[in-house]
C-alpha positions as CSV (number, residue, x, y, z in Angstrom):
1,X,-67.3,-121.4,10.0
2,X,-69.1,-121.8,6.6
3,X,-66.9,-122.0,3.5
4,X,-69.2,-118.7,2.7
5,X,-68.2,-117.0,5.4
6,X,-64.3,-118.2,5.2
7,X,-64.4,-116.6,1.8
8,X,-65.8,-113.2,3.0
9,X,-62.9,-113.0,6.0
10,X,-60.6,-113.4,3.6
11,X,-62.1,-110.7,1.2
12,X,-62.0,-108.5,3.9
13,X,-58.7,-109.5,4.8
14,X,-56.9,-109.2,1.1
15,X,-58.9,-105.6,0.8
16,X,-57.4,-104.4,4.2
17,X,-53.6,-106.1,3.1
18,X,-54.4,-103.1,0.1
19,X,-55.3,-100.2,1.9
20,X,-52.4,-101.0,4.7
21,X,-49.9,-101.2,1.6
22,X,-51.4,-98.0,0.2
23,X,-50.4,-96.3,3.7
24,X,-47.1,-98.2,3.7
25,X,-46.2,-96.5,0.1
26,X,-47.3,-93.1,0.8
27,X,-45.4,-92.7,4.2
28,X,-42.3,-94.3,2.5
29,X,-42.9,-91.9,-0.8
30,X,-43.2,-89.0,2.1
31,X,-40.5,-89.8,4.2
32,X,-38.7,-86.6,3.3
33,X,-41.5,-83.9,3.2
34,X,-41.2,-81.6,5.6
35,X,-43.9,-81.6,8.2
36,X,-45.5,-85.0,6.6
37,X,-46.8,-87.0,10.0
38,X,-46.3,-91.1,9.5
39,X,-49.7,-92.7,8.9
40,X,-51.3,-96.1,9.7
41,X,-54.4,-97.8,9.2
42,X,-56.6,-98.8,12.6
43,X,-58.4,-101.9,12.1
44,X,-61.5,-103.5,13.4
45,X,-63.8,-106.6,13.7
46,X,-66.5,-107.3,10.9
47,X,-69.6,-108.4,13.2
48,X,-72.5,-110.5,11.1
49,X,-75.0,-111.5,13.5
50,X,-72.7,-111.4,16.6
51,X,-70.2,-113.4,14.7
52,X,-66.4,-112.6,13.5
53,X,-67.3,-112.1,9.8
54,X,-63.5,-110.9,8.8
55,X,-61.8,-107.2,9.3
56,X,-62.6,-103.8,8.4
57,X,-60.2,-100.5,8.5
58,X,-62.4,-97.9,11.0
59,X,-59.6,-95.3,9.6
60,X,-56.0,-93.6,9.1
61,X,-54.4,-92.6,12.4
62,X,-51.5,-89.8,12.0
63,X,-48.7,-90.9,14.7
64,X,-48.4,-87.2,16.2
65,X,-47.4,-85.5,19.3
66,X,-48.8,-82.5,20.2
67,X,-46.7,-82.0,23.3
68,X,-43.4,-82.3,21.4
69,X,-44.3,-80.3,18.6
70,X,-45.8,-77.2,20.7
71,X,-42.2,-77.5,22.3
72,X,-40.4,-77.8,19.1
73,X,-42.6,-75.0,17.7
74,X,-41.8,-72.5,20.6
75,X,-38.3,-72.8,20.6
76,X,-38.7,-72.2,16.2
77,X,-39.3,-68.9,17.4
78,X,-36.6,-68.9,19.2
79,X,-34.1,-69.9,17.3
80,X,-35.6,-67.5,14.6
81,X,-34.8,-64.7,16.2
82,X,-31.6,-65.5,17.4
83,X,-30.3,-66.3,14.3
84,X,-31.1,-62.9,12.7
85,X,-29.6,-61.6,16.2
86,X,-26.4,-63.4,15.4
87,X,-25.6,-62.9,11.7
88,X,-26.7,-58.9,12.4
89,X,-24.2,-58.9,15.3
90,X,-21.7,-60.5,13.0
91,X,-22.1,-57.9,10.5
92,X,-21.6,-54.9,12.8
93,X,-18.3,-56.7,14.2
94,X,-16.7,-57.4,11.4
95,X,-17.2,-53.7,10.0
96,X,-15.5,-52.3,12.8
97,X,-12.9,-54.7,13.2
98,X,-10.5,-55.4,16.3
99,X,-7.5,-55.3,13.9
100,X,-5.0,-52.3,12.4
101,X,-4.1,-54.8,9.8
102,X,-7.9,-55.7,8.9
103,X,-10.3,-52.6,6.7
104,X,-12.8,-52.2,9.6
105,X,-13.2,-48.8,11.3
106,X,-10.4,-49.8,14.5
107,X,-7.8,-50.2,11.0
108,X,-8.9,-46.6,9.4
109,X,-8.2,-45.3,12.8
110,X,-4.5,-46.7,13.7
111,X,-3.2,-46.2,10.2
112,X,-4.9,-42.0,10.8
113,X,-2.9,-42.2,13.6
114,X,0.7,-43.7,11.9
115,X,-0.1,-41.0,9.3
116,X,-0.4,-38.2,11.6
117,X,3.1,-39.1,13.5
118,X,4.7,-39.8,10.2
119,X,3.8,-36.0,9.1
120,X,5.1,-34.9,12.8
121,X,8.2,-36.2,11.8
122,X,8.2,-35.1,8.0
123,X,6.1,-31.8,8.1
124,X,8.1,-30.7,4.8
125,X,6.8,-34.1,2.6
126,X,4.3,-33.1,0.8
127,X,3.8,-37.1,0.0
128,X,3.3,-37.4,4.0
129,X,0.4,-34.7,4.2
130,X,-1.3,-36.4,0.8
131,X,-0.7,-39.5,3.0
132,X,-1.9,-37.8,5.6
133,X,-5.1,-36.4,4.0
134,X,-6.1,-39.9,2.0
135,X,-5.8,-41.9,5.9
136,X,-8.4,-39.0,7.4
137,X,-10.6,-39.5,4.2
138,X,-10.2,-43.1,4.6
139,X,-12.1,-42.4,8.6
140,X,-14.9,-40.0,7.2
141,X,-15.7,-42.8,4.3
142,X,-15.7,-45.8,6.6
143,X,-17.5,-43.5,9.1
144,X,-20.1,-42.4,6.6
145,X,-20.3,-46.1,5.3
146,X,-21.3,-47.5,8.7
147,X,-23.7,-45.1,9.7
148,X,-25.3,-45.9,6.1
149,X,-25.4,-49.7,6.9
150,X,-27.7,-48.5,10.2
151,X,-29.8,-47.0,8.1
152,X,-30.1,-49.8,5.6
153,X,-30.3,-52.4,7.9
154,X,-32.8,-50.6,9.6
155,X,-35.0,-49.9,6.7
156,X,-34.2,-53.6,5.5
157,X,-35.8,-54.7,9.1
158,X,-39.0,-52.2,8.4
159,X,-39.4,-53.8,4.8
160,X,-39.5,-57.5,6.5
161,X,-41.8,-56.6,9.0
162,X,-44.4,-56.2,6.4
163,X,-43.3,-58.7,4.7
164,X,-43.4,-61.2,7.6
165,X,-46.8,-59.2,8.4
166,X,-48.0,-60.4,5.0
167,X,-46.7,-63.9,5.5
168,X,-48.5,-64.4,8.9
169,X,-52.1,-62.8,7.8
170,X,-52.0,-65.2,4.7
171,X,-51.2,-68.4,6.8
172,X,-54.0,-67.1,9.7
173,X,-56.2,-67.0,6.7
174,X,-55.2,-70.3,5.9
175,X,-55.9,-72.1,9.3
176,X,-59.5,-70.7,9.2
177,X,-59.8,-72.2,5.8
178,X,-58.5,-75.7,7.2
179,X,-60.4,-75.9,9.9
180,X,-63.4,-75.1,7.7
181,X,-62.5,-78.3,5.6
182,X,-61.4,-80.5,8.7
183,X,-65.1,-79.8,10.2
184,X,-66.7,-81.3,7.4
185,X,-64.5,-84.2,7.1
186,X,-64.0,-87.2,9.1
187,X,-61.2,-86.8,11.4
188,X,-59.6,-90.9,10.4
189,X,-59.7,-90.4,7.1
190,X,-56.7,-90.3,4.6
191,X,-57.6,-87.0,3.2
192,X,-58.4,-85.6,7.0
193,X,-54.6,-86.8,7.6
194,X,-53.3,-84.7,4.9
195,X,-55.1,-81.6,6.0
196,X,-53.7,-81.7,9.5
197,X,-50.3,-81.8,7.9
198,X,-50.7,-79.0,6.1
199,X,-52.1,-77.3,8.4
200,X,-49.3,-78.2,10.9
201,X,-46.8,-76.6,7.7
202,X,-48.8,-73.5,8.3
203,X,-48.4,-73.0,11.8
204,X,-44.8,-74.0,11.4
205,X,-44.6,-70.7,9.1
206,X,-46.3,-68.1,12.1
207,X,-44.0,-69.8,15.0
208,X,-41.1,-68.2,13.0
209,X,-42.3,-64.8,13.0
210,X,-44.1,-65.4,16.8
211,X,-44.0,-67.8,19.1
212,X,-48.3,-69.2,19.5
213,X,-50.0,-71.8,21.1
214,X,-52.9,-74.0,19.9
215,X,-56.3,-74.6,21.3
216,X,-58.3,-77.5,20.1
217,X,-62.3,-77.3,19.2
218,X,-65.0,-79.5,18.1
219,X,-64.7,-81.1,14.8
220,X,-61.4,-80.7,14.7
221,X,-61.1,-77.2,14.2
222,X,-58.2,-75.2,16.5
223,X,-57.9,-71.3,17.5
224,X,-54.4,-69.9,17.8
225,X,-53.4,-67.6,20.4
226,X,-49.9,-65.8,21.1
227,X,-48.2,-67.2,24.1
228,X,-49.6,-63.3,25.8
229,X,-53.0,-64.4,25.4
230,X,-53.9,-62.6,22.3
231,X,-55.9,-64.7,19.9
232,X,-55.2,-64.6,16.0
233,X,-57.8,-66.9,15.2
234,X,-60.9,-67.1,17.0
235,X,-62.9,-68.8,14.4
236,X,-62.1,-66.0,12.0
237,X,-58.6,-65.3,11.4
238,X,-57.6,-61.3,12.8
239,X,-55.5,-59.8,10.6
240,X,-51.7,-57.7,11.7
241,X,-51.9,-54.5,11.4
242,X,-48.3,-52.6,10.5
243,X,-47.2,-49.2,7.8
244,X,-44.1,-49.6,6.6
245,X,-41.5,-46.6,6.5
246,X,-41.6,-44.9,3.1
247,X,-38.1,-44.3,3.9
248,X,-35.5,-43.7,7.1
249,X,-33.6,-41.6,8.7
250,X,-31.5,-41.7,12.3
251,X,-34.1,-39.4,13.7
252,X,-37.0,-42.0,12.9
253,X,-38.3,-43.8,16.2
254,X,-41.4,-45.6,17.5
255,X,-41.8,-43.2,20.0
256,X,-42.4,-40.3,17.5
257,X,-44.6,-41.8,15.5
258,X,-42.4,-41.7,12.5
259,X,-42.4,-45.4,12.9
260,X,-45.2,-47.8,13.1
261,X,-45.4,-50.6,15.7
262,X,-47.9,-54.3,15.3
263,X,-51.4,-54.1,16.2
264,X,-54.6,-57.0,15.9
265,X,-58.2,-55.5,16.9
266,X,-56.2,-52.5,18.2
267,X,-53.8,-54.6,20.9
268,X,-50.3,-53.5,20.6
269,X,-48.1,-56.6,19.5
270,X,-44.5,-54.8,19.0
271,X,-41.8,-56.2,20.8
272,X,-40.5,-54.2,23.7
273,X,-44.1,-52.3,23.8
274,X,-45.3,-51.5,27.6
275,X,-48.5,-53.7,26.6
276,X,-49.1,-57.1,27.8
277,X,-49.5,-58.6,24.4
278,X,-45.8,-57.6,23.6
279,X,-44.5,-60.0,21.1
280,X,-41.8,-61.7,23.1
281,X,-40.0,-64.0,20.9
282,X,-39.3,-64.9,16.6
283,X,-38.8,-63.1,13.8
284,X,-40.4,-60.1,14.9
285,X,-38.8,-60.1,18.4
286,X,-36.0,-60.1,16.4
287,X,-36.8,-57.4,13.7
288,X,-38.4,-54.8,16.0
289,X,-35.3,-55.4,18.6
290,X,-33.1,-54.5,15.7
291,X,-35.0,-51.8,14.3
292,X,-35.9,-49.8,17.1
293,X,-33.0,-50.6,19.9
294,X,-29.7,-52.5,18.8
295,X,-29.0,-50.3,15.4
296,X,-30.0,-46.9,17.0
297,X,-28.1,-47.5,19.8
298,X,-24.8,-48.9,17.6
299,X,-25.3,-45.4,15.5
300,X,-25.4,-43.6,18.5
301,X,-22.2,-45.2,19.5
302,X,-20.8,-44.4,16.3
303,X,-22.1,-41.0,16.4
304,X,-20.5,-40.5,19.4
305,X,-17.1,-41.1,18.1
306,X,-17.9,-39.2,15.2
307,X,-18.2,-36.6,17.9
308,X,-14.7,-37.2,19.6
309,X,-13.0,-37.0,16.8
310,X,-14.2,-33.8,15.4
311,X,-14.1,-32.6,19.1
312,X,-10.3,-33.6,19.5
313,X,-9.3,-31.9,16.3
314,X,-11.0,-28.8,16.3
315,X,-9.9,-27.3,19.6
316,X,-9.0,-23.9,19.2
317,X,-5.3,-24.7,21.3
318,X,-4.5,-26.7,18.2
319,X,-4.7,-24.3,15.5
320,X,-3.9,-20.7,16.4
321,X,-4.9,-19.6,12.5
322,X,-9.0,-20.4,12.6
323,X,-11.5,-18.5,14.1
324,X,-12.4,-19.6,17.6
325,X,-15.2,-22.4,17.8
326,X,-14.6,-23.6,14.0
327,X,-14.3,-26.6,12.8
328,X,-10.8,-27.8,12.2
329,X,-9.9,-31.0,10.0
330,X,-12.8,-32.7,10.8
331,X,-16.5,-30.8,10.3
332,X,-20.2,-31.7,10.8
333,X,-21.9,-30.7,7.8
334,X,-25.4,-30.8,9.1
335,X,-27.0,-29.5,12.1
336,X,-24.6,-30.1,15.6
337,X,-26.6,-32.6,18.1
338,X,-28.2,-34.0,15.6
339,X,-28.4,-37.7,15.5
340,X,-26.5,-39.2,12.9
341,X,-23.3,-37.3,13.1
342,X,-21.2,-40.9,11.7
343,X,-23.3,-39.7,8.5
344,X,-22.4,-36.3,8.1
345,X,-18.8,-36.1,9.1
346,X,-16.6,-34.8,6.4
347,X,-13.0,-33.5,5.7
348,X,-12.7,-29.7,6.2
349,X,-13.2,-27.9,2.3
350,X,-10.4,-25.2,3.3
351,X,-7.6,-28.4,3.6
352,X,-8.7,-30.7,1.0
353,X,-7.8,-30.0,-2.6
354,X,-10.6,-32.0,-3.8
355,X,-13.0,-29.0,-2.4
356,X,-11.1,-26.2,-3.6
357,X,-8.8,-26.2,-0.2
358,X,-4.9,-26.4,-0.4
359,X,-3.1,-29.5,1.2
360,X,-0.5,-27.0,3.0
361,X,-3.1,-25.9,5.5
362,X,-2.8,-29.4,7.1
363,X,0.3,-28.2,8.4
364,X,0.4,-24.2,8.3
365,X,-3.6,-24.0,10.1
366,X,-7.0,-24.3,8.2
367,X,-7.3,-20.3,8.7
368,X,-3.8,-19.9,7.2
369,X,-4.0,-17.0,3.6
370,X,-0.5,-18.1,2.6
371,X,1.9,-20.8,3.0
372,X,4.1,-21.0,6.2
373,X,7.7,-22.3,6.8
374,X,7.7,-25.7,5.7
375,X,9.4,-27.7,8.9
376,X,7.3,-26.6,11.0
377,X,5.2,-29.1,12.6
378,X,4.0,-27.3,15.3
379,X,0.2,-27.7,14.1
380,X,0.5,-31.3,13.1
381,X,2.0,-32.4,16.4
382,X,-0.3,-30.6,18.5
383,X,-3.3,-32.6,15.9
384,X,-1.4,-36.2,17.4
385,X,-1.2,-34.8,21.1
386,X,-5.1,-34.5,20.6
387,X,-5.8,-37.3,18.6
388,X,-3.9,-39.9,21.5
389,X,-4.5,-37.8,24.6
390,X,-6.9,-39.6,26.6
391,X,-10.0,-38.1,27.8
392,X,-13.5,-39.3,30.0
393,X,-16.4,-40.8,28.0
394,X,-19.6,-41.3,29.5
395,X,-22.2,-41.5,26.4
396,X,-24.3,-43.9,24.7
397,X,-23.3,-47.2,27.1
398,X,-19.7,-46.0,26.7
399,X,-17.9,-45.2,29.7
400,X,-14.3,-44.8,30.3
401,X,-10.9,-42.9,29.3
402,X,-9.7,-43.4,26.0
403,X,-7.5,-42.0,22.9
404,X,-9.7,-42.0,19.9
405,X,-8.3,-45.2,19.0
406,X,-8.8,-46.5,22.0
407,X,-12.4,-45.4,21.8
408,X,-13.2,-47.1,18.5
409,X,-11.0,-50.1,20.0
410,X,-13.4,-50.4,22.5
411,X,-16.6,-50.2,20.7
412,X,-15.5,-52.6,18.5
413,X,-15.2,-54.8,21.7
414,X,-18.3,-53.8,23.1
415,X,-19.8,-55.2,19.3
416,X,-17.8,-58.5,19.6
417,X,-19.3,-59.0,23.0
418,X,-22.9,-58.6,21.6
419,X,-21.7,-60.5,18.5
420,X,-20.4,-63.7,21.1
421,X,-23.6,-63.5,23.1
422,X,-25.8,-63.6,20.5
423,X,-24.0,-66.3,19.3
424,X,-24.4,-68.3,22.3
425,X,-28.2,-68.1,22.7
426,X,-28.4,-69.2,18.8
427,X,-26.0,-72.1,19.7
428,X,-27.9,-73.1,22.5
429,X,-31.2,-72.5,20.9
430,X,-30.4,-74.2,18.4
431,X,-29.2,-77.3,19.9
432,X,-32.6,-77.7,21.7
433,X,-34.5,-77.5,18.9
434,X,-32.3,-79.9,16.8
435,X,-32.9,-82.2,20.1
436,X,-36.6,-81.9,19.9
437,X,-36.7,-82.0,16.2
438,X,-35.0,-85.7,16.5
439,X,-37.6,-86.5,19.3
440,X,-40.4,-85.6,17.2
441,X,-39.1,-87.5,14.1
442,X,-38.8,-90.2,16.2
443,X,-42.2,-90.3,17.3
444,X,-44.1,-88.9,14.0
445,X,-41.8,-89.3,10.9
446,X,-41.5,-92.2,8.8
447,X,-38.6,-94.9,9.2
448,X,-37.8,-96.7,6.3
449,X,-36.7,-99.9,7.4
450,X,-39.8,-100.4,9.8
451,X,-42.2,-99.3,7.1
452,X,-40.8,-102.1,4.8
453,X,-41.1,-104.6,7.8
454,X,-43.9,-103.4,7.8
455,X,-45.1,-104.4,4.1
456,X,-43.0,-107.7,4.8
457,X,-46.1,-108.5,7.1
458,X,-48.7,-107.1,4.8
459,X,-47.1,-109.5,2.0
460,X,-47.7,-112.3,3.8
461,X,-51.1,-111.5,5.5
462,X,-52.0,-110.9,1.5
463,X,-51.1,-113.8,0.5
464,X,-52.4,-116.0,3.5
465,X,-56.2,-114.5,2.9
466,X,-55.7,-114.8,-0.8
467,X,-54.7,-118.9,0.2
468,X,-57.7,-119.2,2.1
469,X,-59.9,-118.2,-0.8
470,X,-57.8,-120.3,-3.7
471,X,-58.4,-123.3,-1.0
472,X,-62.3,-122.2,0.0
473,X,-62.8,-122.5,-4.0
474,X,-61.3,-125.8,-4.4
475,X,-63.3,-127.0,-1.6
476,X,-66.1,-125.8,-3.3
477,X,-65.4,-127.2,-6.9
478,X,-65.2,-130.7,-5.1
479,X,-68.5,-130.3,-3.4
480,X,-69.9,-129.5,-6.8
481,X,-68.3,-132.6,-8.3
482,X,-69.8,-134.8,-6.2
């Protein structure tokens, strides 16, 4: 080898040492950025007429691993939507409660019913029928409160479906302008590198809301797909389609068209849908699920012992003073069969003082014009008899003989059950993920103590070609000495 040619290997040599540490310091200044994919330089022989002339870099390589990230991708959809599942579930449990010291529904119910004995045995106390009175108020607010929460939670839902509608046609717009960029780029490049990361972020972002697959094209473009075959980009990026509720009632539903469902290119996307490209999985799994099934089906639940209890208390053996078919201390104020009863239920005007009613007529009958004897309790016991007797229930997925306590008692369980399930497919959904998330590090992220290895061995591979040219120039100054 000619001194010449000595001198160019190592030039070569000292300008790839730079580039590698270039790569060594950005992986190591990325090592926490989410979705950043560890880089590394490829290398390759410099050939001068056949001959090893030194080293060249042919390009960055991105350590990834499609296979593990498509798995860890799918189950982000997964986990997505089981942990809305869970901390809705949580929500709904705790508000009905499983304890008659706690301030969920099952506690408003137990302390009606202490209150209700207590004026059995006190019918005189006026203290025990204000008692009395506050405890059944206490029921119709938690009651009204609840069937509110349905309604919140569902419009809540319907406002983060457009959101999350929004979300996903902005990121869909955003693949098709990265693959436009990654086609006119070369694919080992630094700057190709850094598009494929963020383009990885972005699909990141749509697995949350629905689980997708990718499909590689030429010059490095990809199409996505749902995992039903539906494509949201084909080239061009499809846009969702969904009108959000202007506002809700417990009446609202898919099927009537007061509520809108997910279309692209006119294919029906809403979860639960009769159409093949149903959304199975994420965020909207999730938000349609609870929109359109869980929460109408926990207010019917509620509506139904909305129903009981105003049943129990108005039959006409009670109360010998109101008209036959009235309402007695509990009333629907709206329309009867109506759905959301839980919303509507309210203390009878004629009892409650607060309405223009007298507090007597608790124990003397709601269709009472004057005050009766003050011990007699025959009313108010025959209101408890009611209240615990227990009676068949086969409405809304609730089956059985209960007392009304017993009814709310078990709804409440019926929640927690939902509550623990969910719970369990978020823990082990979770758990995967976490697994596959470590897997994936492990094969694409950046380790710190290998990456400064790493720049141990570029150190001395720098200062090796930059010996070979301090000792090529001596040799040189000596040949021109002589």
């Amino acid at each position: 080898m000619s001194i010449s040619h000595a001198i160019n290997a190592a030039q070569s040599g000292l300008k790839v040492s730079g580039l590698r540490a270039d790569i060594v310091a950005t992986n190591v200044a990325n090592a926490s950025t989410p979705g950043y994919v560890r880089r590394s330089v490829l290398l390759g022989e410099t050939l001068v007429g056949g001959r090893t002339s030194g080293v060249t870099a042919t390009g960055v390589a991105r350590s990834a691993d499609a296979a593990l990230t498509a798995e860890r991708r799918s189950l982000s959809s997964d986990v997505a939507q089981a942990s809305l599942m869970s901390s809705t579930w949580q929500v709904l449990s705790s508000r009905l409660g499983d304890d008659a010291e706690g301030t969920g529904l099952f506690s408003k119910f137990s302390k009606f019913e202490a209150a209700l004995s207590a004026s059995v045995t006190s019918p005189e106390s006026g203290t025990q029928l204000a008692a009395l009175l506050d405890s059944a108020n206490a029921v119709v607010a938690e009651l009204n409160s609840l069937s509110k929460l349905v309604s919140q939670q569902r419009s809540e839902a319907d406002r983060e479906i457009a959101d999350g509608v929004n979300v996903v046609n902005k990121a869909l717009k955003q693949i098709e302008e990265l693959n436009g960029l990654l086609v006119g780029v070369d694919g080992s490049t630094s700057q190709a590198a850094a598009l494929m990361d963020e383009r990885q972020r972005t699909l990141d972002t749509i697995a949350e809301y629905l689980p997708i697959e990718v499909v590689a094209r030429e010059g490095g473009a990809i199409d996505i797909i749902t995992v039903e075959g539906v494509y949201l980009v084909a080239g061009k990026a499809k846009q969702l389609e969904f009108s959000p509720a202007n506002s809700f009632g417990a009446n609202m539903t898919l099927d009537s068209g007061t509520l809108s469902g997910l279309t692209i290119d006119g294919q029906n996307l809403t979860p639960g849908a009769s159409s093949y490209a149903a959304v199975s999985s994420g965020m909207f799994g999730a938000l349609f699920t609870l929109r359109d099934t869980d929460l109408p089906a926990f207010g019917a639940q509620l509506d139904t012992i909305a129903n009981d209890l105003v049943t129990r208390l108005s039959n006409d053996s009670i109360d010998p003073t109101k008209t036959p078919g009235d309402f007695g201390l509990f009333v629907d104020t709206g329309t009867p069969g109506d759905p959301g009863l839980a919303g509507r239920i309210d203390i009878n005007a004629l009892i409650d003082p607060s309405q223009g009613g007298s507090l007597w007529r608790l124990r003397d009958g709601v269709g009472a014009a004057v005050e009766g004897p003050p011990g007699d309790n025959s009313i108010l016991s025959a209101m408890s008899d009611a209240f615990t007797k227990i009676q068949s229930i086969d409405s809304n997925g609730i089956q059985g003989s209960f007392s009304a306590a017993e009814l709310v008692a078990h709804v409440a369980s019926i929640t927690g059950q939902s509550r623990i399930s969910h719970e369990s497919v978020l823990s082990s959904a979770s758990t995967q993920h976490d697994l596959l998330m470590e897997a994936e590090l492990s094969e694409t992220g950046v380790d710190i103590d290998s990456q400064m290895q790493d720049l141990l061995s570029i150190e001395q591979a720098y200062a090796a070609n930059a010996r070979v040219i301090e000792i090529a120039n001596q040799m040189m100054q000596k040949l021109m000495d002589i």
